[in-house]
Every structure is written in C-alpha cells, then in structure tokens.
TORKE-84845 format. One record per residue: x, y, z of N, C-alpha, C in turn; residue in three letters. Coordinates in steps of 0.05 Angstrom, whole numbers, padded with zeros to 5 digits, always signed. Example, Ala and Ser with C-alpha at 12.3 -4.5 7.8 and 13.67 -1.06 7.14 Angstrom:
+00264-00114+00156+00246-00090+00156+00264-00066+00156ALA +00257-00045+00142+00273-00021+00143+00258+00001+00157SER 
***
This chain:
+00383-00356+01174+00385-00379+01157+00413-00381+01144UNK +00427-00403+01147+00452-00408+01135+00451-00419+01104UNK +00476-00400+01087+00472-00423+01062+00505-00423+01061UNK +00500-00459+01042+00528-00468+01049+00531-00473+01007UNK +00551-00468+01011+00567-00472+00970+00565-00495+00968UNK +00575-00493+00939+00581-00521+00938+00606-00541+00945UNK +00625-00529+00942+00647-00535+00956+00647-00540+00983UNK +00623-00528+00995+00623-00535+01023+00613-00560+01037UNK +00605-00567+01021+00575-00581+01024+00587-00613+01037UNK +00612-00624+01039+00617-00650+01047+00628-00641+01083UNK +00632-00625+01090+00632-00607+01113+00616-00599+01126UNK +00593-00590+01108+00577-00574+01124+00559-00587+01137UNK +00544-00576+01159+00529-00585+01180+00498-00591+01166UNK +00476-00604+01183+00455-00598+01172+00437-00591+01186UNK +00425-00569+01179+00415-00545+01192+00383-00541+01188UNK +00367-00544+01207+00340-00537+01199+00341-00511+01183UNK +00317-00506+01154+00316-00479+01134+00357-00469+01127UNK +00368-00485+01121+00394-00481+01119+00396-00484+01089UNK +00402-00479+01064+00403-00482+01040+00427-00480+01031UNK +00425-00508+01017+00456-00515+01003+00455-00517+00976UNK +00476-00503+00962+00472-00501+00932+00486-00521+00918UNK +00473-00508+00891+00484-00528+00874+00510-00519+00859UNK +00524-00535+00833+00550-00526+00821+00533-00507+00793UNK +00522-00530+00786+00511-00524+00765+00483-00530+00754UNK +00472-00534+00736+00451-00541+00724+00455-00573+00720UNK +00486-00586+00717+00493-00603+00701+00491-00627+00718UNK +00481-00652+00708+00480-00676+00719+00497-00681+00740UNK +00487-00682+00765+00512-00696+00783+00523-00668+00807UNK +00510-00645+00800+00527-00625+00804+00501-00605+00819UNK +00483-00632+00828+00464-00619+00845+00479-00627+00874UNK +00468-00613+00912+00484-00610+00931+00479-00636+00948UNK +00451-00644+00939+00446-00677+00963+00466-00692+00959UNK +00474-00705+00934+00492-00724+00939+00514-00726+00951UNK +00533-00700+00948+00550-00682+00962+00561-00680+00984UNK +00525-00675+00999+00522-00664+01027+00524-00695+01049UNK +00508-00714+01032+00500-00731+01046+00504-00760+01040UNK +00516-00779+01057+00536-00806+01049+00518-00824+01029UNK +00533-00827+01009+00524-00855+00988+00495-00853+00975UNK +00486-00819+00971+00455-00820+00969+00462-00813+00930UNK +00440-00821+00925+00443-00818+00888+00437-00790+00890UNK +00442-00786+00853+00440-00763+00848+00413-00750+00835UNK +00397-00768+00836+00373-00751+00828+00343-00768+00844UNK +00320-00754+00834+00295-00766+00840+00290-00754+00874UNK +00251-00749+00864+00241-00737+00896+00247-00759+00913UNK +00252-00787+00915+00249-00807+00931+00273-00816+00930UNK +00299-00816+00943+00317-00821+00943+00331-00838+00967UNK +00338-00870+00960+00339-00887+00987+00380-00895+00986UNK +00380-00899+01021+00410-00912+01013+00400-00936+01038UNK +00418-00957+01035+00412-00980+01037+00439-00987+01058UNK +00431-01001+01086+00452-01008+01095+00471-01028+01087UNK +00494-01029+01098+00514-01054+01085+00512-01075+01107UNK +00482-01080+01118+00490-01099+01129+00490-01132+01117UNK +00476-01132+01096+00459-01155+01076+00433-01162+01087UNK +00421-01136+01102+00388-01140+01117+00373-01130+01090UNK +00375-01121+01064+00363-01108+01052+00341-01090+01072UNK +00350-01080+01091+00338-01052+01100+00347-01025+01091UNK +00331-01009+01094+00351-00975+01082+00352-00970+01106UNK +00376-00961+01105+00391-00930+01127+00374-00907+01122UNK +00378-00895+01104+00352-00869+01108+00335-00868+01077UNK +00324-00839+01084+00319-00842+01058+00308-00806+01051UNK +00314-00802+01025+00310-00776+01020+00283-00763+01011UNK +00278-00749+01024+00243-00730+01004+00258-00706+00995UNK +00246-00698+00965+00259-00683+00951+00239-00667+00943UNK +00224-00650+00952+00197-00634+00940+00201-00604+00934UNK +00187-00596+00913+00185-00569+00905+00160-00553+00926UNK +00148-00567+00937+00118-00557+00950+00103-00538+00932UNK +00119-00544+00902+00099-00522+00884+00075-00540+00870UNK +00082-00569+00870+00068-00576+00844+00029-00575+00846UNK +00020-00567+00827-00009-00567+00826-00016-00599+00833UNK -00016-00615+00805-00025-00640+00811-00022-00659+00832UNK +00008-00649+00847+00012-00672+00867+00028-00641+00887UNK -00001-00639+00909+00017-00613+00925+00029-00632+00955UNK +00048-00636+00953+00057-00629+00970+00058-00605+00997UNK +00048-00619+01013+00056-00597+01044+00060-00603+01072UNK +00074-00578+01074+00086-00577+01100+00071-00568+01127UNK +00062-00564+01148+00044-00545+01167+00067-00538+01187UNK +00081-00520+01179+00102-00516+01197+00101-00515+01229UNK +00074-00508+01243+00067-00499+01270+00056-00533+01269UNK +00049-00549+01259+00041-00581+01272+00056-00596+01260UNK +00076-00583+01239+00096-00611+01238+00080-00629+01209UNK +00053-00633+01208+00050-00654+01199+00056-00647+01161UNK +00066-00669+01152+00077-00665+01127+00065-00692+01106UNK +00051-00679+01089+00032-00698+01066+00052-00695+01045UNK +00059-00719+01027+00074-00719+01015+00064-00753+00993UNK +00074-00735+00965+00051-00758+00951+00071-00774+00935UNK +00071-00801+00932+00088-00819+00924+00098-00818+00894UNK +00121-00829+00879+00137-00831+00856+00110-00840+00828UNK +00090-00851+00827+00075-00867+00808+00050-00838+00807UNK +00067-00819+00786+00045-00794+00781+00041-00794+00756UNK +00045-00804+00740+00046-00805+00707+00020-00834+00697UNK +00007-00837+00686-00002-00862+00678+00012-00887+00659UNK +00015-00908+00662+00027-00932+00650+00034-00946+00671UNK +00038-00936+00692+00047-00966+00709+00025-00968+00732UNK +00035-00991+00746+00021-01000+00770+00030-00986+00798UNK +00009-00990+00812+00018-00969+00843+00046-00968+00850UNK +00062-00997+00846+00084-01003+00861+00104-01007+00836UNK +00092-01008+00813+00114-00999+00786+00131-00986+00781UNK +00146-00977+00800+00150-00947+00792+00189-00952+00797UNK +00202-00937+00782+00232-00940+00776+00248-00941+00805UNK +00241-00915+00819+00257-00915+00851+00236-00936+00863UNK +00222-00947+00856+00215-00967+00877+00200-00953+00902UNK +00198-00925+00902+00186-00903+00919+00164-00912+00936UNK +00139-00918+00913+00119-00930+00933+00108-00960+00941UNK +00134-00980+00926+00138-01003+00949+00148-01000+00968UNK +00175-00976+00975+00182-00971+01004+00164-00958+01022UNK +00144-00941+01008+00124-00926+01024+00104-00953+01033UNK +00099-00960+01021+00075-00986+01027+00089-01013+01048UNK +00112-01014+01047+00140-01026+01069+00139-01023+01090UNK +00142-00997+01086+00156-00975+01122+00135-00970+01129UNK +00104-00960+01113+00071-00959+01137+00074-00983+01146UNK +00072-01001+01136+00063-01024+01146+00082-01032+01178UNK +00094-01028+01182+00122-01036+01195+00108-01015+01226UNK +00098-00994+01222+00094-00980+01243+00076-00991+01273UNK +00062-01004+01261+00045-01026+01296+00054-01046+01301UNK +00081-01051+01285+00093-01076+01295+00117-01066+01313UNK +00120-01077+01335+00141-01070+01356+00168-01087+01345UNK +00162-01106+01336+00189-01117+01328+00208-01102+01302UNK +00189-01102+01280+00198-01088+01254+00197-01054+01254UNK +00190-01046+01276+00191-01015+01275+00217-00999+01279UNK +00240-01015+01288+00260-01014+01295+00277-01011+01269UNK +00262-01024+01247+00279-01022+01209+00269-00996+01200UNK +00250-00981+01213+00237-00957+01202+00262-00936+01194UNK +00268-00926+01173+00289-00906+01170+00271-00882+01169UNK +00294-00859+01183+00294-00834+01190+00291-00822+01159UNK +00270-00800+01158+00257-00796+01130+00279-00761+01122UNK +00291-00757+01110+00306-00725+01117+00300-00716+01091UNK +00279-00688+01091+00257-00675+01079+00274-00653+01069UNK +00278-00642+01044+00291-00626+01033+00269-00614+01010UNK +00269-00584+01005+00254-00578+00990+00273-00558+00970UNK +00268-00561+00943+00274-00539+00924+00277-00506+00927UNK +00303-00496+00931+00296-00471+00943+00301-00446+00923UNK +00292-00464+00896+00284-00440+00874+00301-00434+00850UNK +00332-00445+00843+00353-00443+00841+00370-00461+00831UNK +00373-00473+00802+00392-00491+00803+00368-00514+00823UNK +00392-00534+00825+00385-00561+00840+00385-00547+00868UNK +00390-00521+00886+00390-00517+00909+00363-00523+00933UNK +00367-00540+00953+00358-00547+00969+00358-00540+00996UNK +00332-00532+00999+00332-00530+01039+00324-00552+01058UNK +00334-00543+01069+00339-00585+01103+00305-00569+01114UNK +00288-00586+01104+00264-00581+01119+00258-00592+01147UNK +00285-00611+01159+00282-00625+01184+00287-00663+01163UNK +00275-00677+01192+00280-00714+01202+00242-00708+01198UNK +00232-00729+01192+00213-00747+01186+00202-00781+01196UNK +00180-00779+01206+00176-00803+01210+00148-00813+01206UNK +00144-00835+01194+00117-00839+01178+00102-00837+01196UNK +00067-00831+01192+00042-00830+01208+00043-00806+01229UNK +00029-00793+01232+00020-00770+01245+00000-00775+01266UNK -00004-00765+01302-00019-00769+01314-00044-00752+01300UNK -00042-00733+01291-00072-00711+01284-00086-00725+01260UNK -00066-00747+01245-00088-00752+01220-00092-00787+01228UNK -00117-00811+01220-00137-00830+01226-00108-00845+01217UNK -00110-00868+01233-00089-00893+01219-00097-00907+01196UNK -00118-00900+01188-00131-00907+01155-00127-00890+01142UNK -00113-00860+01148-00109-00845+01127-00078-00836+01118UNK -00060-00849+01138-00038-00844+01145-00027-00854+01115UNK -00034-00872+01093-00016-00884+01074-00044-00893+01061UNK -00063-00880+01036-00075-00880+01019-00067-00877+00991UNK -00081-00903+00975-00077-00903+00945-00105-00891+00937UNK -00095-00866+00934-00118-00854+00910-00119-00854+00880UNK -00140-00844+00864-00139-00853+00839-00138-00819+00826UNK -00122-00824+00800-00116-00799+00784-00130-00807+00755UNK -00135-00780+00747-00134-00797+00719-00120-00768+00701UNK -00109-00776+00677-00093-00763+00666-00093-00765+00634UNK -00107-00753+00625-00110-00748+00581-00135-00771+00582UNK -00139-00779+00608-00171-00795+00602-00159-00821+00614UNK -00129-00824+00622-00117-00845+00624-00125-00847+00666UNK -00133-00872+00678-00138-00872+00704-00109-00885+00714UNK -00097-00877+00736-00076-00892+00750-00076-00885+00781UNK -00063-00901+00801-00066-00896+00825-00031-00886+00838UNK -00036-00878+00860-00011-00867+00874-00015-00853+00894UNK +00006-00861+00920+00001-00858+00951-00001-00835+00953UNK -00016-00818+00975-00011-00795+00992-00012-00803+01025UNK +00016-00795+01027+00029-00806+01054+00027-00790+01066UNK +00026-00793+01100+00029-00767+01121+00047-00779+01140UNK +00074-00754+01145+00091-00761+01160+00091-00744+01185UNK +00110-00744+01204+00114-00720+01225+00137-00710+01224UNK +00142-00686+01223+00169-00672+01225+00180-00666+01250UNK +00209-00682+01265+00207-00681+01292+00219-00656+01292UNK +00211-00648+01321+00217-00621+01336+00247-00627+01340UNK +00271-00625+01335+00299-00626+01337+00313-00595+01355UNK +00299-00579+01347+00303-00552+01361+00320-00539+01344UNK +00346-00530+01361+00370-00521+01349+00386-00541+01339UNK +00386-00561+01342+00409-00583+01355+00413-00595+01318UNK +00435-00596+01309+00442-00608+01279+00444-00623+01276UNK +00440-00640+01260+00426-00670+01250+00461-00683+01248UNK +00464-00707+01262+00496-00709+01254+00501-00730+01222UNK +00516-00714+01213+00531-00736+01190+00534-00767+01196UNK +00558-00769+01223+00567-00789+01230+00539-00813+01234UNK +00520-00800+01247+00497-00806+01252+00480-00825+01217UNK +00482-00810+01206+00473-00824+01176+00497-00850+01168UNK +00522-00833+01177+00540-00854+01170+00538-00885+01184UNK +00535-00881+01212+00527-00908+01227+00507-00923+01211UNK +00476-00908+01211+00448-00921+01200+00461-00936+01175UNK +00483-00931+01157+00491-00950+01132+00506-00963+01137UNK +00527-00954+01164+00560-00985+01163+00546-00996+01183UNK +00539-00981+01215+00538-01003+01235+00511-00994+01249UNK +00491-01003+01236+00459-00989+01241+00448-01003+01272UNK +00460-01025+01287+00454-01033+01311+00464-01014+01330UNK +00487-00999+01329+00503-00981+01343+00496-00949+01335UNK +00469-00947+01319+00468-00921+01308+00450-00894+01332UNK +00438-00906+01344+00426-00897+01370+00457-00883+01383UNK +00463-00891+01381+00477-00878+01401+00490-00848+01396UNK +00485-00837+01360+00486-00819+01358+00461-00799+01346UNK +00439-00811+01348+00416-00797+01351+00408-00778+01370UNK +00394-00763+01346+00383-00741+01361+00363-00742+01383UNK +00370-00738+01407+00350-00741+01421+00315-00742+01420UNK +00313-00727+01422+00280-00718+01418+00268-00729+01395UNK +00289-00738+01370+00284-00760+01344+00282-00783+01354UNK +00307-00795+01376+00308-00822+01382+00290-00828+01397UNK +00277-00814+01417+00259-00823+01424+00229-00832+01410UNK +00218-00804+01395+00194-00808+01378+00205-00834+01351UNK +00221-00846+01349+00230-00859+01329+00221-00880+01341UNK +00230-00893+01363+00225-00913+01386+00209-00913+01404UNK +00177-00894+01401+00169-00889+01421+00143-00915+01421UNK +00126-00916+01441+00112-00949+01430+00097-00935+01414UNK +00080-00962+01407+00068-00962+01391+00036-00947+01396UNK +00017-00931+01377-00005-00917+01373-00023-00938+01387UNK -00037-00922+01406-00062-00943+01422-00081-00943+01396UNK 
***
C-alpha cells in the first residue's frame, strides 16, 4: 500500500488502498481537493460539474468513515458491492433538502440507469474512505450506481429514521466497485469528464469503460 504527503498529492497517482494525507486539521488542508481537479473541500458527497453548460457532473466524490453506527456504510470487498447512505441524516429537512444537494443527485443518476440515451450523463462515482488520521483518505476504487446481486427496487431506497422522537427519510444506495486491477485511475481522465466530457472515453479505464457503457439490465 502506497501513502502519498501532502505536498505530493497534485502529482500523485491514484491508487487502489493508496492513502493520501492531510496538512493539517485546518480547513482546506484536507488531501481530496488537492489530489483531485476542481473538487470542494469538504462533505461525504462531493460533486464537480462539467464546463460544458449541460448542468451534468463530471464525477463525483464518496467520502465515508465505514465507522458510523446510525448510517453504516459498507464495502464487500470480494463482490464489490458497496451500500452507501445519502447526505439528509439529521431531522428538519425533506429527502431532497439537503445543502450538497447529495440526494437529489442520488435520486438523478438511479433514475438515468434503464435509459440508454441518458446513461451516458451517469458520472464515474470515486469512493474514498477515512483512514483514521487528520482528514487522511484511502482511494477505495471507481463506482457505478446499481448492483447485479441486489433487486432493481432496492438499488436506491428512501427509508425512514427517526431521531429525539423526530421522523425523517434518507436514501440507502447500492453501487458496484469496478474491478480496475492494477491499472491507476488517470487524472487527465477526470480532467477530460469536466473540460471535454464527449472526448473523455478515450481515456478511460478499460474494464470501467466498458461496465460504465455496458447495456442496459434485462
């Protein structure tokens, strides 16, 4: 397992279980934004948005501790499949209320998946988890919504919480983590999906570009 500084971090490669640190504790001085083009500096749901004026996103970030009790997050490392529960965990707002806008893009991008025309706007999901330390983060892999092992009714569910007596709802999503192998996720590659996202295939990861584009679930 490689770990990269912080100084390193606009250089460095991205590496499946590879962990990149942070500077400090201090605002701004965590390694995602750093590591990776035009992405903000905080929040588990983190989107960047192409320049084309499509209001589509180029990618988008998952940011999980896989510790939390109330909303666990997980990974199944030997199937890939990865449950991951949306931004609206607190009570006062509505499903899709929520500041990052988290689970109107979640409720967006399911929807988009049985359509052959709009599946093509689907952004590449890149899964990073807390690796204990300061803001430091590990590259858990590329992501892509809906899982063959779990029901296409369960793939993007609003369940209900309740919290000090207070009831509110919020998604639990299931994605797939693609098999990439050895092969490193390219920068340039993120960089296309935001300046020139028609021309971005062409530096995709194989074995991603395909399951990204592959048809649609009978």
């Amino acid at each position: 397992m490689s770990d990269f500084e912080f100084d390193e971090l606009e250089r460095a490669p991205l590496i499946i279980d590879a962990v990149y640190k942070s500077k400090s504790t201090q605002f701004g001085d965590g390694p995602l934004s750093k590591l990776l083009p035009k992405l903000e500096n905080q929040g588990g749901f983190r989107r960047v948005k192409r320049q084309d004026n499509s209001g589509q996103l180029a990618y988008i970030v998952l940011y999980t501790s896989l510790a939390e009790i109330d909303w666990p997050d997980f990974l199944d490392v030997e199937t890939g499949v990865l449950r991951y529960f949306g931004d609206n965990r607190t009570p006062g707002k509505s499903l899709h209320d929520t500041p990052k806008k988290g689970n109107r893009h979640l409720r967006d991008i399911f929807a988009k998946i049985d359509s052959s025309i709009e599946r093509k706007d689907i952004p590449p999901f890149l899964v990073f988890q807390w690796a204990g330390n300061m803001f430091d983060a590990k590259f858990l892999g590329i992501a892509v919504p809906g899982n063959p092992n779990i029901p296409p009714d369960r793939e993007l569910n609003a369940i209900w919480r309740s919290k000090k007596g207070n009831r509110f709802q919020n998604y639990e999503a299931y994605f797939s983590i693609l098999d990439t192998g050895d092969e490193e996720v390219s920068k340039e590659w993120l960089k296309l999906l935001i300046n020139d996202h028609k021309d971005s295939l062409s530096l995709a990861l194989p074995r991603g570009n395909n399951l990204l584009n592959s048809e649609d679930k009978e």
